[in-house]
C-alpha positions in Angstrom: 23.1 -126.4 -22.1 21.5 -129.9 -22.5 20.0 -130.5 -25.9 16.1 -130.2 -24.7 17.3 -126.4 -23.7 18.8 -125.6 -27.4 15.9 -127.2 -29.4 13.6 -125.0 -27.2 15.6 -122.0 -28.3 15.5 -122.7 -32.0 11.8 -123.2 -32.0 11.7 -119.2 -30.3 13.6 -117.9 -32.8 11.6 -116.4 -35.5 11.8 -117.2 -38.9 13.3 -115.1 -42.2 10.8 -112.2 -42.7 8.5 -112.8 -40.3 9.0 -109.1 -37.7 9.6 -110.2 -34.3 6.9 -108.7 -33.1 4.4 -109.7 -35.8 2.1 -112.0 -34.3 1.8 -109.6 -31.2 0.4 -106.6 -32.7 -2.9 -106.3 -32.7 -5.2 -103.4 -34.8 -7.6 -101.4 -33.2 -10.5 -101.4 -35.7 -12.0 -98.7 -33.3 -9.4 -96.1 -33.9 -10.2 -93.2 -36.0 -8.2 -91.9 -39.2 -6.3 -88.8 -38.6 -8.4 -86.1 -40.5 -7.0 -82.7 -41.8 -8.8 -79.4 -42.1 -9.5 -78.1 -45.2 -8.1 -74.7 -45.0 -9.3 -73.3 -48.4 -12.8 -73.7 -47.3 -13.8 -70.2 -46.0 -17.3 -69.7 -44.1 -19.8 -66.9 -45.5 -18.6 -64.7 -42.2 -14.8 -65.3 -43.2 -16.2 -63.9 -47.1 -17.9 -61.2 -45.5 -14.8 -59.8 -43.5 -12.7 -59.6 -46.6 -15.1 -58.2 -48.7 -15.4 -55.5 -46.0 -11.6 -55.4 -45.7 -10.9 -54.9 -49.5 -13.5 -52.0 -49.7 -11.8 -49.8 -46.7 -8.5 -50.7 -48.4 -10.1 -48.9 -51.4 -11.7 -46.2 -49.8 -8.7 -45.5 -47.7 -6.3 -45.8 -51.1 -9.1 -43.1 -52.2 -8.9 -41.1 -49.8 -5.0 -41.0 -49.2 -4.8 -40.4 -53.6 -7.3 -37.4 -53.0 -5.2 -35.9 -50.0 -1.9 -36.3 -52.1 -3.5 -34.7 -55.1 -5.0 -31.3 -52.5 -1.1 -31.4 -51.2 0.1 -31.5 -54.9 -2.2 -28.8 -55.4 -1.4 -26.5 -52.7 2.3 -26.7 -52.9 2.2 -25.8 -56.5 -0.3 -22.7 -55.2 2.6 -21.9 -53.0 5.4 -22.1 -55.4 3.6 -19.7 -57.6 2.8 -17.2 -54.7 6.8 -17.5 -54.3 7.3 -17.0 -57.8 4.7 -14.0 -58.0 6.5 -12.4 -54.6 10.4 -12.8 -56.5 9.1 -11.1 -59.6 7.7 -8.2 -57.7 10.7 -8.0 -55.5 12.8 -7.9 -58.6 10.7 -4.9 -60.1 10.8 -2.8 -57.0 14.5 -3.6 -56.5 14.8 -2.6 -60.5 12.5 0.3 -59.8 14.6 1.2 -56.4 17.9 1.4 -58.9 15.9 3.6 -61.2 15.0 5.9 -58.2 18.4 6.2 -57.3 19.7 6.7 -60.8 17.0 9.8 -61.3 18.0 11.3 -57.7 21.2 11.6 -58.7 21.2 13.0 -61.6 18.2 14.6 -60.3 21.0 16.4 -57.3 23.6 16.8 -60.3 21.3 19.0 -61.9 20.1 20.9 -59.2 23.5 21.6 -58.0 24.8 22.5 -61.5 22.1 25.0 -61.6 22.7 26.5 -57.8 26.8 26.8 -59.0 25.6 28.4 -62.3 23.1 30.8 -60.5 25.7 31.2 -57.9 28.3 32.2 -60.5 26.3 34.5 -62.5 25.5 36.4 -59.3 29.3 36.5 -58.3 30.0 38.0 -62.4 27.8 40.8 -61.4 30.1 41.5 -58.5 33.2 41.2 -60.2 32.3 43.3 -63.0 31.3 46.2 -60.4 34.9 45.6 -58.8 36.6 45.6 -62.3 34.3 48.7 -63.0 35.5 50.6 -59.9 39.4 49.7 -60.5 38.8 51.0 -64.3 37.4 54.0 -63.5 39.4 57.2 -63.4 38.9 58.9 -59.7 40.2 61.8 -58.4 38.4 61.2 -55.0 39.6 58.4 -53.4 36.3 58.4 -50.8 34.3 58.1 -54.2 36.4 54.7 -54.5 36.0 53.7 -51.8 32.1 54.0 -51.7 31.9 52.0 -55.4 33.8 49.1 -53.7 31.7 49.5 -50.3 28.7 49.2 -52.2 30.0 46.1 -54.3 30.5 44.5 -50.9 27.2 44.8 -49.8 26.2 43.1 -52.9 28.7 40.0 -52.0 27.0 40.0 -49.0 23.7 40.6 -50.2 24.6 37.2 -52.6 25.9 35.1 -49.2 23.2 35.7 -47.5 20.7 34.4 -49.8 23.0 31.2 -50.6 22.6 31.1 -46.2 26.2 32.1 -46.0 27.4 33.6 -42.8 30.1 34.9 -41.3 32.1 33.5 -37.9 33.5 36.4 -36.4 33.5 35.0 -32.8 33.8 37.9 -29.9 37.1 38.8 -28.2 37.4 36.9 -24.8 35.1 33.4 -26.1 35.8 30.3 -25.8 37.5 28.4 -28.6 35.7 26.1 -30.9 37.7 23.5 -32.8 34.8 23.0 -34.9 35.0 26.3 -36.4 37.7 28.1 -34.9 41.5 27.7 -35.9 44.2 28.9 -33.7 47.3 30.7 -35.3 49.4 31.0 -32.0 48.9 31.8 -28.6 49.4 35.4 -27.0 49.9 37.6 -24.5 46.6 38.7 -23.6 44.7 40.5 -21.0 41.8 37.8 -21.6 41.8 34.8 -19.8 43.9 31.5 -20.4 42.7 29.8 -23.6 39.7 32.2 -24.7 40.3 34.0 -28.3 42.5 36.9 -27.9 41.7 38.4 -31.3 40.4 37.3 -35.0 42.5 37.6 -37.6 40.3 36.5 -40.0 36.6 35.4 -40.0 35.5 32.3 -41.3 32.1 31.4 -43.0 29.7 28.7 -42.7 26.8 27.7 -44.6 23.7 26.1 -42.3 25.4 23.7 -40.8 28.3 23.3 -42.4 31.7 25.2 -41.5 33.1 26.3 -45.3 36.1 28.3 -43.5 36.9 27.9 -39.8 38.0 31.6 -38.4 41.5 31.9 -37.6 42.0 33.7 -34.5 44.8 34.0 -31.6 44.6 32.7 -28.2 45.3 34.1 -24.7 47.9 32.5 -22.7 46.9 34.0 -19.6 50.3 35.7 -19.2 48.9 39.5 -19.9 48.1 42.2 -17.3 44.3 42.3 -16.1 42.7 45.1 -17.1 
């Protein structure tokens, strides 16, 4: 480098503090500030719209309070129907326990009172029989007509308690419900059916007191 070139360079170089680009920049006059909206600064149709905002938030708080308090309302209408419907199912069960308590005592008493009238019936019948053994006969068909007669007092008393007699017929078929087999026989009658009764049983309505034990045909006897 000859030394016109290097006293060119040090007159380019800038000096201490001046920016190297100082003396270029020029400053448009013309060029507006940057401006910034004021954002608290609300319109009277920006007012209006809250104003109308903050009264359906209160009407609809309003209505939403009132709807609570008509659901507060009916479920407590509710829970006293439930309470009202417990108590009364807790008197009619108390009242059902009472029912049952005076039924049967109600049954105790009626059948204390059918065994007592029962029994004072059959105390008439026994003191006829003890009157007939006591008695001094010397004609045993006279005996015999005392304790006939006493009979058909017993019977008179069964019947009128709905007492009857199973006596099935010879040659029937055989009940378990109200017949009981001794032993099987020869018999003349078929296989199975009753040969004979040895004694008769008794029922009252539906009820068998004494199944009627009788004897049953094995089928081995001669045909009449």
């Amino acid at each position: 480098m000859t030394e016109e070139q290097a006293a060119q360079t040090v007159d380019e170089e800038p000096t201490e503090g001046e920016s190297p680009a100082e003396g270029n920049v020029e400053t448009d006059e013309n060029t507006p500030d940057e401006e910034t909206p004021d954002e608290d600064v609300l319109g009277p149709e920006d007012t209006s719209l809250i104003a109308r905002v903050a009264i359906a938030d209160e009407g609809l708080a309003a209505d939403v309070e009132d709807r609570l308090a008509a659901i507060e309302s009916e479920r407590q209408e509710l829970d006293d129907e439930v309470d009202d419907l417990e108590a009364k199912l807790r008197r009619n069960r108390a009242d059902f326990q009472n029912y049952k308590k005076r039924a049967k005592k109600r049954q105790k008493q009626l059948k204390k009172r059918a065994t007592e009238d029962l029994v004072d019936r059959l105390i008439d019948v026994r003191e006829n029989l003890q009157r007939a053994v006591e008695a001094e006969h010397d004609d045993v068909e006279s005996l015999r007509e005392g304790v006939e007669l006493t009979l058909r007092e017993l019977d008179r008393v069964f019947e009128d308690e709905n007492v009857a007699r199973i006596r099935p017929e010879e040659g029937d078929d055989v009940d378990p419900q109200r017949h009981e087999v001794m032993l099987r026989v020869e018999s003349d009658h078929p296989e199975d059916t009753i040969a004979d009764v040895y004694q008769p049983g008794y029922e009252m309505g539906d009820k068998v007191l004494q199944a009627a034990q009788v004897t049953v045909s094995d089928g081995n006897g001669d045909e009449a």
